[in-house]
N, C-alpha and C positions, 0 to 999 in steps of 0.2 A: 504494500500500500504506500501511495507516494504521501511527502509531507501534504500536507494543505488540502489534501482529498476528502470529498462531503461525506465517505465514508468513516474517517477519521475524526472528524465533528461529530458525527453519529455515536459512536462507539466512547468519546471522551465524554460527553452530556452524557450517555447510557451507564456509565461508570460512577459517574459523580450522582445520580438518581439514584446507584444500589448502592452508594457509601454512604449518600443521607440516612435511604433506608435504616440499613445495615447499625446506624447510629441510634438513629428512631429506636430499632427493634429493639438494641442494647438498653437502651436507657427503661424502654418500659419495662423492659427485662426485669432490672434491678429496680427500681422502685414497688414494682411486685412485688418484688422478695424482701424488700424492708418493710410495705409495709404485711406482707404475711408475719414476718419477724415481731415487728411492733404487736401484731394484735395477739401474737402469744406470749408477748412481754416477756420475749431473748434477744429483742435489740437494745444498742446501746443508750445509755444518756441522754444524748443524740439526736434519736430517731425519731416521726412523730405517735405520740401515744393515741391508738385509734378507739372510738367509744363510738357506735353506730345510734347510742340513745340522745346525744350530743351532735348537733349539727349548727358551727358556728359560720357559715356562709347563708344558710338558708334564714338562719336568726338576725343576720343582716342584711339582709332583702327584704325582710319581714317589717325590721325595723323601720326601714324606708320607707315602703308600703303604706304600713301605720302614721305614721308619722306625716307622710301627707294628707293621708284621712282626717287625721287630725285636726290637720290645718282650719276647716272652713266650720269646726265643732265644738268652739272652744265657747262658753255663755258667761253673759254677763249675770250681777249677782240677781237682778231681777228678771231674766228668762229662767235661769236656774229654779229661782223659786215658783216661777209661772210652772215652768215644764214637768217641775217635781210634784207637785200637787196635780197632773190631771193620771186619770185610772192608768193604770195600765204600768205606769214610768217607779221602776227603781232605783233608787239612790244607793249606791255601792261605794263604803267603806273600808278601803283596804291596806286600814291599818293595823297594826296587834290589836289583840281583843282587850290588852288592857290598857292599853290608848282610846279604845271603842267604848270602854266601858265607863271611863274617867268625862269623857265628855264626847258626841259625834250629835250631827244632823238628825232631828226629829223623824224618826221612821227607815232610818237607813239599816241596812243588812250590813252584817260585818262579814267578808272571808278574807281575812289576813293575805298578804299577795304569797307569801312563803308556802301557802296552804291550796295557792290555785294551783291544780290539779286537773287531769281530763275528769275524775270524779267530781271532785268538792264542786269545778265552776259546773257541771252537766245538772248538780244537784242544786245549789245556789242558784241558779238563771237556767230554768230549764227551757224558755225562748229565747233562740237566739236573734228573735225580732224582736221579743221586747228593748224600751227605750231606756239606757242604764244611763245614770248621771254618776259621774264619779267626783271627789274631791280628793284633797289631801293635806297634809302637814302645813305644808306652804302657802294653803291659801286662807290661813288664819294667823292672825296673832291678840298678844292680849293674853293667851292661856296656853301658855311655853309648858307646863305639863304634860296635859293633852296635845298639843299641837307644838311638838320641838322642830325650830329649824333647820331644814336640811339644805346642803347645797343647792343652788338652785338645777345645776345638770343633775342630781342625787334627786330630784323632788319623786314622790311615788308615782303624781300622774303619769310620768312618764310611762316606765313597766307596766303599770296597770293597764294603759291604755293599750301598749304593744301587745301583753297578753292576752288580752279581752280580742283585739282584733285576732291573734293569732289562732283563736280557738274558733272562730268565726262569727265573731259579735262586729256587726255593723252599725249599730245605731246607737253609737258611746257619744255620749257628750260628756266636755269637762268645764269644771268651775273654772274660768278665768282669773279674773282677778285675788289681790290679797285685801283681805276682808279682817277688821278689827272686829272680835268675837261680840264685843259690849255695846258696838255701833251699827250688828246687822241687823235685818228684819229678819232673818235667817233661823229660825227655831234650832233649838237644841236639847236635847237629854243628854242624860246621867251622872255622876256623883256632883261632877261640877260644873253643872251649867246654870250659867247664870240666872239670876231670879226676872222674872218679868211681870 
């Protein structure tokens, strides 16, 4: 075959196509076998540790997801109490129970977020069209007991809302604003809410 022959050209491109391959195939090869290795935990320090009940790419897509949902669902303190009084609309408190218990929203259900679960939320909001209002920590003060502040990126809204979507609740609204416990129209129970 002479130099510069379209055969030649042929045959080089044909060469370099089954090296890529050949590289491709390697590589998947060994990541295979780390992570087969990892999921029988005989890989190294290293390696990544594989958990199939655990899905941190899907839990950030999700996040995203939610989090624009979110966006056009946030109420102010007089829709919140508009929306929360008509049939049907529950107000979901997701903080400890003895956060819940010290002081929460007149009528609201308590499931701790640590406690949402495919059971507890299937049990707790058994429609997933019903209308859930949620608050949180952050959107009180005046009763740092009851209601301690959290970072504002830490606030609970957040997760609650991501889980709630995540499990297939559409129709979440959240408290907006921060509301002084003393100055709202906002009803409350338990040991310490205030008198009216």
């Amino acid at each position: 075959m002479r130099p510069g022959h379209p055969t030649e050209a042929f045959v080089t491109r044909s060469m370099k196509k089954l090296a890529v391959s050949l590289v491709a195939l390697l590589a998947t090869l060994a990541l295979f076998a780390t992570l087969s290795a990892a999921a029988q935990g005989l890989a190294g320090s290293d390696a990544p540790i594989i958990n199939p009940a655990i899905d941190e790419a899907a839990y950030l897509r999700v996040v995203g997801d939610a989090l624009g949902h979110r966006a056009g669902r946030r109420l102010s303190e007089a829709a919140f109490i508009r929306m929360s009084k008509e049939p049907g609309t529950i107000v979901l408190d997701a903080r400890s129970k003895q956060k819940f218990d010290e002081l929460h929203i007149a009528g609201a259900v308590n499931l701790s977020f640590p406690d949402i679960a495919v059971e507890s939320v299937a049990r707790a909001l058994p429609d997933k069209n019903a209308r859930i209002l949620i608050y949180c920590n952050n959107n009180f003060s005046g009763a740092e007991g009851a209601f301690p502040s959290k970072l504002a990126s830490a606030s609970l809204n957040l997760p609650t809302y991501v889980a709630l979507y995540d499990y297939g609740y559409r129709n979440v609204y959240e408290l907006g604003p921060l509301i002084d416990v003393g100055a709202t129209a906002i009803e409350f129970e338990g040991r310490a809410a205030p008198a009216r």
